[in-house]
C-alpha positions in Angstrom: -11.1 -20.2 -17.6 -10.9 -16.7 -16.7 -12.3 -13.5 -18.1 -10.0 -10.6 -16.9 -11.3 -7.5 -16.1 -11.2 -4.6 -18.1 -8.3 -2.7 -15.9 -6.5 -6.2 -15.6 -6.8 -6.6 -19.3 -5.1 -3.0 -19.9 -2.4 -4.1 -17.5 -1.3 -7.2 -19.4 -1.7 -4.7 -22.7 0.4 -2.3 -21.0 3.2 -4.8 -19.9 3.5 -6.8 -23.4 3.7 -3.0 -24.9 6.8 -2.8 -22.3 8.1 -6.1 -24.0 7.7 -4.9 -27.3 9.3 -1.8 -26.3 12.5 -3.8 -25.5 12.0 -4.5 -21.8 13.4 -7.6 -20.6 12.4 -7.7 -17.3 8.6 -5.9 -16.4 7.7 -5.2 -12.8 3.3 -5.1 -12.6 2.0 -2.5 -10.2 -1.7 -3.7 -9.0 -3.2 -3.8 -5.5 -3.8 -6.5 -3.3 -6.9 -8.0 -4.5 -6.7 -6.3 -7.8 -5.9 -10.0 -9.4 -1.9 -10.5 -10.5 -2.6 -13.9 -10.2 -5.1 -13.8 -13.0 -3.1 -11.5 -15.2 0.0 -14.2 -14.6 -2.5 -17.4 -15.4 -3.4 -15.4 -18.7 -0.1 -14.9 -19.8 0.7 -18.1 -19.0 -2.1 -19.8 -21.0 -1.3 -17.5 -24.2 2.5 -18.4 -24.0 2.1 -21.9 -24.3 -1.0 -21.9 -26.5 1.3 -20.9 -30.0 4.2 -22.4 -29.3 5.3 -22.4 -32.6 5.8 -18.3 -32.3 8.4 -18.8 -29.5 11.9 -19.6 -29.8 11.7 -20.9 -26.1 8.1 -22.1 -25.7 8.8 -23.3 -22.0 7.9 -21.1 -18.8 8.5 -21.0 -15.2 5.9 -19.3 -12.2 8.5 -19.3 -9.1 7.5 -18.3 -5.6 8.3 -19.1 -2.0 5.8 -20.6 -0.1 3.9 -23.8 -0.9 0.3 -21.8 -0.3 1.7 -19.4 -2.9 2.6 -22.2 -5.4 -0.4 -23.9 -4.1 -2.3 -20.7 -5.2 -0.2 -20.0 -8.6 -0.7 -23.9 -9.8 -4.4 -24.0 -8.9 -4.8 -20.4 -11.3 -2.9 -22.7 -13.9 -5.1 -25.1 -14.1 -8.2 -22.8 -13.9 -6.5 -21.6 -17.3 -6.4 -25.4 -18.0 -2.5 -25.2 -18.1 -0.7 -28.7 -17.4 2.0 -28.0 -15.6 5.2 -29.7 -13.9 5.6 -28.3 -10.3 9.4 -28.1 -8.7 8.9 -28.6 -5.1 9.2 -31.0 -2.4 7.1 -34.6 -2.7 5.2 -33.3 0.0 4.2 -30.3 -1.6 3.6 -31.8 -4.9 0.8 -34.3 -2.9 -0.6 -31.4 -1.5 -1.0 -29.5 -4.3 -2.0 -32.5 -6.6 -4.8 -33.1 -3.6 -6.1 -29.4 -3.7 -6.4 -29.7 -7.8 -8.4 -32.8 -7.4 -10.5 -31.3 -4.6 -11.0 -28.4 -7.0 -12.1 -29.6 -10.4 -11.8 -33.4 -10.2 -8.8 -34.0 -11.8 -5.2 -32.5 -11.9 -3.4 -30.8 -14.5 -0.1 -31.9 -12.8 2.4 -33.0 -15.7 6.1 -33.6 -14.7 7.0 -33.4 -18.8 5.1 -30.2 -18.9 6.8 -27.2 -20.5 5.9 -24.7 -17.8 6.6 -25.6 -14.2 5.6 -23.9 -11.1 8.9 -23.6 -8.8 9.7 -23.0 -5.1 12.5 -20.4 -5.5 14.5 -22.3 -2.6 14.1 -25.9 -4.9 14.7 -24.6 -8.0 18.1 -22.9 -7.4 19.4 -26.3 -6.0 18.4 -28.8 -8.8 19.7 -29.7 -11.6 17.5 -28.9 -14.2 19.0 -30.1 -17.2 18.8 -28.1 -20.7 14.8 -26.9 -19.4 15.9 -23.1 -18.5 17.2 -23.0 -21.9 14.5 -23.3 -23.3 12.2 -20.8 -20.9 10.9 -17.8 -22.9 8.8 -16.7 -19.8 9.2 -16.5 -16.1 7.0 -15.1 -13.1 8.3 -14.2 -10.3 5.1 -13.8 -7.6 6.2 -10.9 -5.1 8.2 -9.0 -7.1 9.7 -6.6 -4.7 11.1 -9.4 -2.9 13.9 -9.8 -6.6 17.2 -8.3 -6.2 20.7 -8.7 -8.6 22.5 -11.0 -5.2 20.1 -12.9 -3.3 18.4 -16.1 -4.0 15.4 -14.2 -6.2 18.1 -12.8 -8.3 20.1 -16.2 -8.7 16.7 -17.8 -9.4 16.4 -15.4 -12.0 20.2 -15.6 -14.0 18.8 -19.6 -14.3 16.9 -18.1 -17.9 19.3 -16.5 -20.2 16.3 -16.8 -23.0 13.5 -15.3 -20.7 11.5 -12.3 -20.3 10.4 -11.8 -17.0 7.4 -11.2 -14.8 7.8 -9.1 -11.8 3.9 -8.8 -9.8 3.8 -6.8 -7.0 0.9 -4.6 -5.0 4.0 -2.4 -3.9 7.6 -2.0 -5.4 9.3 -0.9 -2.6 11.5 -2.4 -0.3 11.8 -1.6 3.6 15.6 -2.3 3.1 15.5 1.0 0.5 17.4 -1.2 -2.2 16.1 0.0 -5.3 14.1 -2.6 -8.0 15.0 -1.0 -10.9 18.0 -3.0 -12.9 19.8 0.0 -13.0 20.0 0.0 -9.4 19.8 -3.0 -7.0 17.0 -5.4 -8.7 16.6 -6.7 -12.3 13.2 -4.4 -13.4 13.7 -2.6 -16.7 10.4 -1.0 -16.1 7.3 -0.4 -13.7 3.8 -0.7 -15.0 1.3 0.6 -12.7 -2.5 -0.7 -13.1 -4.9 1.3 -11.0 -4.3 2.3 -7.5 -6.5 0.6 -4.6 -8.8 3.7 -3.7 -9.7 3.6 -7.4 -10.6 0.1 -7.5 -12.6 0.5 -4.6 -14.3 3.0 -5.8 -15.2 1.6 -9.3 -16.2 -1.5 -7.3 -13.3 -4.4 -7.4 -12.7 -4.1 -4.1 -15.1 -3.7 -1.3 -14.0 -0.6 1.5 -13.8 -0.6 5.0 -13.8 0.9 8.0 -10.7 1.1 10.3 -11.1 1.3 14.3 -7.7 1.8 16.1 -8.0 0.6 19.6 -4.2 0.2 21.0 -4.4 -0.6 24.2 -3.1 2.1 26.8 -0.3 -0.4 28.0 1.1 -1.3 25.1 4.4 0.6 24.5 5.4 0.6 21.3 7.2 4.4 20.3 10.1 3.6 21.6 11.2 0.3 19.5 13.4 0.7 17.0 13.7 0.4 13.2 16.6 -2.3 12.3 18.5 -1.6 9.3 16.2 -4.3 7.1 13.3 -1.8 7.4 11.4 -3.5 10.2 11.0 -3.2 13.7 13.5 -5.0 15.9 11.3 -8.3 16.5 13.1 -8.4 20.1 11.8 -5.4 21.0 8.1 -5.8 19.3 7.8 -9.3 21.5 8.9 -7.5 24.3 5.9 -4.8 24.4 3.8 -6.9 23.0 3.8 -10.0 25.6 4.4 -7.0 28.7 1.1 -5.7 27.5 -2.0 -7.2 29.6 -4.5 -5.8 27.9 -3.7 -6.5 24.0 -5.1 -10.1 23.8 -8.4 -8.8 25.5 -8.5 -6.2 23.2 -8.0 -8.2 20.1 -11.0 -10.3 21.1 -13.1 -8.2 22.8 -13.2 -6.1 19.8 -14.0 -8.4 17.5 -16.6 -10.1 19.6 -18.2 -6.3 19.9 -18.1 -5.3 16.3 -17.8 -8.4 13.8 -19.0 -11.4 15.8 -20.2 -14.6 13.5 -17.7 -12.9 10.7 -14.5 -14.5 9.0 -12.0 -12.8 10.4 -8.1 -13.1 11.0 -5.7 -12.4 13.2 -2.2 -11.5 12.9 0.0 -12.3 15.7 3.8 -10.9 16.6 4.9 -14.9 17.2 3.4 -18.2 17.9 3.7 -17.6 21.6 0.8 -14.6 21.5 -1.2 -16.6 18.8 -1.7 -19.6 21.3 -2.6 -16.4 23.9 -5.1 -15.2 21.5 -6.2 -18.0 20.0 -7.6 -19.4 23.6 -9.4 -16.2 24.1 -11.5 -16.3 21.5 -12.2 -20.3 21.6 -13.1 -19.2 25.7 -15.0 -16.5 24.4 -17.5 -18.7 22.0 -15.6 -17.6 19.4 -14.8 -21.1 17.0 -11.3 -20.4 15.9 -7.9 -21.6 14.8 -4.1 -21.2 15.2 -2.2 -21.4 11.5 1.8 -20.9 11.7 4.3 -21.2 8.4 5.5 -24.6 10.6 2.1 -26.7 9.5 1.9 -29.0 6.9 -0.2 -27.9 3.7 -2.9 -31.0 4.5 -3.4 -29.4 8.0 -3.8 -25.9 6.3 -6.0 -27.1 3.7 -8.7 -28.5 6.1 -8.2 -25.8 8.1 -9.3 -23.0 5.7 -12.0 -25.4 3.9 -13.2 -25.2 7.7 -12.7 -21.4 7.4 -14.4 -21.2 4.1 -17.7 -22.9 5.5 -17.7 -21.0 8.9 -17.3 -23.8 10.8 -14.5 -21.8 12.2 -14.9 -17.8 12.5 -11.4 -16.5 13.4 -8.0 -17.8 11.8 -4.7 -16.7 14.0 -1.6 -16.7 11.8 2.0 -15.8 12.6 3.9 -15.0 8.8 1.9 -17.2 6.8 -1.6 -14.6 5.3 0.8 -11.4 4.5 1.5 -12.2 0.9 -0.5 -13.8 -1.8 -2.8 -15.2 0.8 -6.0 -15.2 -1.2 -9.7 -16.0 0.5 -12.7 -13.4 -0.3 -14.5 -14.8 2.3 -12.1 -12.9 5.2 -14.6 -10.0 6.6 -12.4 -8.7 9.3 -8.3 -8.4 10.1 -6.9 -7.5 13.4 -3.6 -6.5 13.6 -2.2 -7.5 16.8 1.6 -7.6 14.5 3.3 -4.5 14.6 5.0 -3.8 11.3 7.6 -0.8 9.9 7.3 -2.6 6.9 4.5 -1.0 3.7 4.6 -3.6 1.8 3.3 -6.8 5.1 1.3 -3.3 6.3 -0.4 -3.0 3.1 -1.0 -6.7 2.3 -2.0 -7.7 5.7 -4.7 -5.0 5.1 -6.0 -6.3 2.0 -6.9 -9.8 2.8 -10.4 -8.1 3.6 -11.1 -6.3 0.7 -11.7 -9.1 -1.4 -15.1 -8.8 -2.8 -18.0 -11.5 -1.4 -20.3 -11.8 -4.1 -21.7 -15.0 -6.3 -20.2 -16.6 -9.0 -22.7 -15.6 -11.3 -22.2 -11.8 -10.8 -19.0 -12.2 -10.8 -18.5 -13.4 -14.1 -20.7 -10.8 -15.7 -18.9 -7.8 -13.2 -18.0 -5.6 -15.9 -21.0 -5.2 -17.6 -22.4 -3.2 -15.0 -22.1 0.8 -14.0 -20.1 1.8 -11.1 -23.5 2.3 -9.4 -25.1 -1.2 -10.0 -21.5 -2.8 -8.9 -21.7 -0.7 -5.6 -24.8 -1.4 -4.6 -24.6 -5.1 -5.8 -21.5 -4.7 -3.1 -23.9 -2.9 -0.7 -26.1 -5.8 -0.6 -23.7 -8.6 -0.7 -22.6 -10.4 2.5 -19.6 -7.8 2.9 -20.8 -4.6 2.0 -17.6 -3.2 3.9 -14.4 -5.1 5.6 -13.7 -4.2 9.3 -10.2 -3.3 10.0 -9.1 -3.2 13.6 -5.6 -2.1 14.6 -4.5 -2.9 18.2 -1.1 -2.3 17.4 -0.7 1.2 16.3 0.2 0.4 12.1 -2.3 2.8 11.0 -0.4 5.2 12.7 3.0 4.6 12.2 2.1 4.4 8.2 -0.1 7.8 8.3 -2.9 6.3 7.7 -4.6 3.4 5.1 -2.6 1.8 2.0 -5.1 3.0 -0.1 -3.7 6.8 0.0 -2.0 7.9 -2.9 1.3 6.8 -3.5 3.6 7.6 -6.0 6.3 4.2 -6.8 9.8 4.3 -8.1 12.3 1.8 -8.6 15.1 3.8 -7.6 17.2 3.3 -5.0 18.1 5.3 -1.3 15.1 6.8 -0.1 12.3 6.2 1.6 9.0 5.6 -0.7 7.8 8.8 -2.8 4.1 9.9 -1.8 1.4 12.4 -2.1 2.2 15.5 -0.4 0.0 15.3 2.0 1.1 11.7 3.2 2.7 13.0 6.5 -0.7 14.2 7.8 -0.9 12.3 11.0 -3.8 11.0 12.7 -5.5 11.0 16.0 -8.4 8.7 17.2 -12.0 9.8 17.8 -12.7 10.6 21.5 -15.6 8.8 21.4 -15.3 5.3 22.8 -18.3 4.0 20.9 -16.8 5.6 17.7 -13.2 4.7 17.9 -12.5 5.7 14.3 -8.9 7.3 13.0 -9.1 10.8 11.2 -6.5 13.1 9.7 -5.7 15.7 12.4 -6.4 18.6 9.7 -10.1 18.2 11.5 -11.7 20.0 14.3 -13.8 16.9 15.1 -14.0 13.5 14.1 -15.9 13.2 10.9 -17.8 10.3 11.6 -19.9 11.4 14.7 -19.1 15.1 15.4 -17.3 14.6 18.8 -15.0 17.2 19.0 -10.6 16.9 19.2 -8.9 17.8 21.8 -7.7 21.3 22.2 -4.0 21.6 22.2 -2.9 22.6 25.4 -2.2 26.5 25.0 -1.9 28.7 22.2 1.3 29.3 20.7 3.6 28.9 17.2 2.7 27.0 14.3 3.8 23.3 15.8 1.8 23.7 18.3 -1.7 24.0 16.6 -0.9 22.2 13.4 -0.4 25.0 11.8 -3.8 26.5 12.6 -4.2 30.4 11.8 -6.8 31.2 14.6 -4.9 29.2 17.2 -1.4 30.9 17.0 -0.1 32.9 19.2 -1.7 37.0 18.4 1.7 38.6 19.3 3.2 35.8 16.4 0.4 36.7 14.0 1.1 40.1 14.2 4.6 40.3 13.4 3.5 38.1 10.4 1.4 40.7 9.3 3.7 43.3 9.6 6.1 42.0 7.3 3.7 40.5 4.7 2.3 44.5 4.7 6.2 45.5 4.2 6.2 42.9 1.7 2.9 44.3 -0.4 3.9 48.0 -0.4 4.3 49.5 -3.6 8.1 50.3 -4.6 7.4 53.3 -4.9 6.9 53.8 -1.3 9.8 51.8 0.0 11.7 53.2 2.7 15.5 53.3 1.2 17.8 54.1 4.4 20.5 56.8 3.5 23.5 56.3 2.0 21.6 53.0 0.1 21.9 52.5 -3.5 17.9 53.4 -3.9 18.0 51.4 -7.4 19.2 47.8 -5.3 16.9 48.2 -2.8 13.7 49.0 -4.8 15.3 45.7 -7.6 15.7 43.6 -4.3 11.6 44.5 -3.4 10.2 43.7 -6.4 12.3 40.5 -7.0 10.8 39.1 -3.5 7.3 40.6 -4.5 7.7 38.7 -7.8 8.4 35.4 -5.8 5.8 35.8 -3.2 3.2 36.7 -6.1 4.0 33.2 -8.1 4.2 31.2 -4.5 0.9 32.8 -3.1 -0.6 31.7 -6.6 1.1 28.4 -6.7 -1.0 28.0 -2.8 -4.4 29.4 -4.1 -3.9 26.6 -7.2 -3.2 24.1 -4.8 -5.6 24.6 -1.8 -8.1 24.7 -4.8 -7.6 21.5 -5.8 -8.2 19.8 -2.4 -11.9 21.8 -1.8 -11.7 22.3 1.5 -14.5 24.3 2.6 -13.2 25.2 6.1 -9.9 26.9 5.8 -8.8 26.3 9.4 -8.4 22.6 7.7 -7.1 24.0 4.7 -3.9 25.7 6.9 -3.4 22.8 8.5 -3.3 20.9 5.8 -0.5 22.8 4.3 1.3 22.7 7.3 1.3 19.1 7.1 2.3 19.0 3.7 5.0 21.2 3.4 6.2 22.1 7.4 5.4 25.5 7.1 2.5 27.4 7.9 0.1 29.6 6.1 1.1 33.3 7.0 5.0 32.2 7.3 4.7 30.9 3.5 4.0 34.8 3.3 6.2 36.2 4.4 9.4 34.3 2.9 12.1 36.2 0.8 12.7 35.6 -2.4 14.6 32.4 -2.7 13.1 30.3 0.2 9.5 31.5 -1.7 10.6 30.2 -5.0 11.9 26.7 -3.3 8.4 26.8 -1.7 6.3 27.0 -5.2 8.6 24.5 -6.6 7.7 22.2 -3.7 4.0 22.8 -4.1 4.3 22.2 -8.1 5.7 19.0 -7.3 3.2 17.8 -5.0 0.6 18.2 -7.5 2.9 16.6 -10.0 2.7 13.9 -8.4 -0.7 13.6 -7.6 -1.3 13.5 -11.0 -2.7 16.9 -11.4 -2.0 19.0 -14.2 -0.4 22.3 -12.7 -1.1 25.5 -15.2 2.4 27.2 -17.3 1.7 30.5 -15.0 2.6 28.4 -11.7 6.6 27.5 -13.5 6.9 31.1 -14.3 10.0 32.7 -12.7 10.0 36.9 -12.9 12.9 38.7 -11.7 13.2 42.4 -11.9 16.5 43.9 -14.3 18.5 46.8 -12.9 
């Protein structure tokens, strides 16, 4: 039986706190690895355990895949939870194989109260008076539940239930909104900690990222259809025209990770075959896996993963979700992908930690420090990303940047301010590392970033104060002084209402005063030691530059503060009374 951590035990606090609170339907927040299939198990298990207390004792766990019920059933019966499963025989034999391969026995029960369903079975049975009496159902990949499609029908099966909605990201590419009062069925989002933070606590291991797109691969000009991912036409397109992609994918790996678990995501079965003979004529033991192979064939496969007889894995659409294997030490994305959500669960197949099942059962009484270095000196003391495909960019950078969720509907994700900072690659072949182009030179080996081509405005230089234009800067000095000069000494032209003019100067004083504190508050908070990184970093953040955010009247600098406060907002940072203050000047 399982022992949940202490941030997965605050999360299942936090969501039966939403239930008491009169939430029907609760959509859980925690990052891929994080453990949502625990937290689901442990409900589970203390759902059926006092029946007595529950006008509908029964409950459902429904997903989409038969690895993901595979998954969800074996977590059941590691709560020792019998359970009836709602599949296909041929699933059912698979899964009643991998229970028996597991622990020796199965905890299969066809009269069980709580079934594990396949969300395309269960909405075409007849299941008799059972939903009735459901007082609890899980719905794995949350974001995937809205009011019309087969999710939501799924769903309107329970009139007696209370649902569970896991998810590492409630978004949707499509922009539908999760929230009940918009497209989905979620009365509320609980949020456990983000994946940085369990990185850095030590519950996931980190990584480093190397983006090696090769130069013939021509990917800026495929479109976004209106589902929120690329057109898959026009991805295959560039990425079987490209010569060099398939070498690159292997010839990376063989370079940096060679002898690790890795896997592969290819764009279709077609480039998977390409990729998969590489490596196999490369030395490199490895297999193709596709969504069209039986579960037997995919169970021998990853038990030959899992004991290294083979070292790469090439999937097309079957690891993205729920796919769950600590022993993966690499990904390669050779799968472009508009969508967050496959972007950031592709990612975090390798972040799974690779340590013994003795520390792991005693992981939380350690310090931060002893779990890092326990991590330092396991088998995976960091996961190897490699991007050949150009995701890292497209997404600004790794999943594990701040992000701030909503359930609402119509716009694109809500994120830190500083999300739109794009990145560049490190000159330095040997390097090959991805940095935020805020920085002068790459921060992992010193080689310096390209110059841009000539000074000029703001765009040009990222915003940088020492590369614009001097005629530019000038004329932005010359009205920040006109700005800063006492009222007193305010040139009034004749035939002016002096008492306007002077009311009009201090009123854009006033709003310049509160934005240029609002900016000192918020550079502050970042620490930047070099300011040339600083300015670019605002310009990044908010699209305009340092000395133009000076020199703004009053209006367009009030919009500005209001724009910086809500960046720190939503980073979670408490911004000081003084920053909201609006003064204007009375006649």
């Amino acid at each position: 039986m399982s022992n949940l951590r202490g941030f997965q035990q605050k999360l299942k606090d936090d969501v039966n706190g939403a239930y008491l609170g009169g939430k029907r339907a609760v959509m859980m927040q925690l990052a891929t690895g994080g453990g949502k299939t625990v937290i689901m198990g442990s409900f589970a298990k203390d759902h059926i355990a006092i029946p007595w207390k529950h006008q509908f004792p029964a409950g459902c766990s429904i997903a989409h895949r038969g690895e993901l019920l595979g998954q969800m059933s074996i977590q059941l019966a590691r709560e020792e939870v019998p359970h009836g499963l709602i599949a296909s025989d041929k699933v059912i034999k698979s899964i009643v194989a991998a229970h028996v391969e597991e622990f020796g026995r199965t905890f299969y029960n066809a009269r069980s109260p709580w079934r594990v369903a396949s969300v395309d079975t269960i909405t075409k049975r007849d299941l008799g008076q059972w939903p009735g009496s459901v007082g609890m159902v899980h719905i794995d990949e949350g974001h995937h539940v809205l009011k019309e499609n087969k999710w939501g029908r799924a769903a309107e099966l329970f009139p007696n239930a209370r649902f569970l909605l896991p998810t590492a990201t409630p978004i949707r590419a499509d922009r539908k909104g999760l929230g009940s009062h918009a497209h989905g069925i979620a009365d509320a989002l609980v949020e456990g900690p983000p994946m940085r933070q369990l990185i850095n606590d030590g519950y996931l291991t980190d990584y480093k990222v190397y983006c090696i797109k090769p130069d013939d691969l021509a990917t800026d000009g495929i479109e976004v259809s209106a589902n929120g991912e690329f057109n898959q036409d026009q991805a295959r397109e560039a990425v079987h025209q490209s010569k060099k992609l398939v070498g690159s994918v292997v010839d990376t790996y063989v370079k940096y990770a060679r002898g690790k678990l890795g896997v592969t995501f290819a764009q279709d079965i077609e480039e998977a075959r390409k990729i998969t003979a590489e490596f196999i004529s490369k030395g490199i033991p490895a297999a193709m896996l596709t969504g069209e192979d039986d579960e037997g064939h995919r169970r021998k496969t990853l038990r030959m993963f899992r004991n290294r007889e083979l070292w790469q894995l090439v999937n097309v659409d079957l690891f993205g979700e729920g796919f769950d294997l600590p022993a993966i030490e690499c990904v390669s994305f050779a799968r472009m992908t508009a969508s967050f959500s496959l972007y950031s669960q592709m990612w975090g197949r390798a972040l799974r930690l690779m340590i013994s099942q003795i520390l792991a059962g005693a992981w939380d009484s350690y310090t931060v420090t002893q779990r890092l270095q326990f991590i330092k000196d396991s088998g995976k003391p960091f996961a190897y990303i490699f991007d050949h495909v150009g995701n890292f960019y497209f997404h600004k950078g790794p999943p594990d940047k701040p992000r701030v969720w909503t359930t609402d509907a119509g716009t694109k994700r809500k994120a830190a301010a500083d999300d739109g900072i794009p990145m560049r690659v490190c000159l330095n072949p040997e390097c090959a590392f991805p940095y935020e182009r805020i920085y002068h030179c790459c921060p992992y080996c010193g080689t310096e970033a390209p110059p841009p081509a000539a000074r000029g405005g703001p765009a040009q230089v990222d915003g940088d104060i020492t590369e614009i234009d001097p005629a530019l800067l000038a004329q932005y000095r010359q009205e920040m002084d006109r700005i800063d000069v006492p009222a007193t000494a305010v040139y009034v032209p004749a035939g002016v209402p002096r008492v306007a003019v002077i009311k009009s100067h201090m009123n854009r004083q006033a709003a310049q005063h509160r934005l240029r504190e609002a900016m000192i508050y918020w550079y502050s908070t970042y620490g930047d030691l070099d300011a040339r990184v600083a300015y670019r970093r605002f310009w990044f953040a908010f699209n305009i530059d340092h000395n133009a955010a000076m020199t703004l009247g009053r209006p367009e600098a009030y919009a500005l503060r209001e724009r910086i406060v809500a960046s720190l907002v939503d980073r979670g940072i408490v911004v000081p009374a003084n920053l909201t203050v609006t003064n204007e000047i009375e006649a």
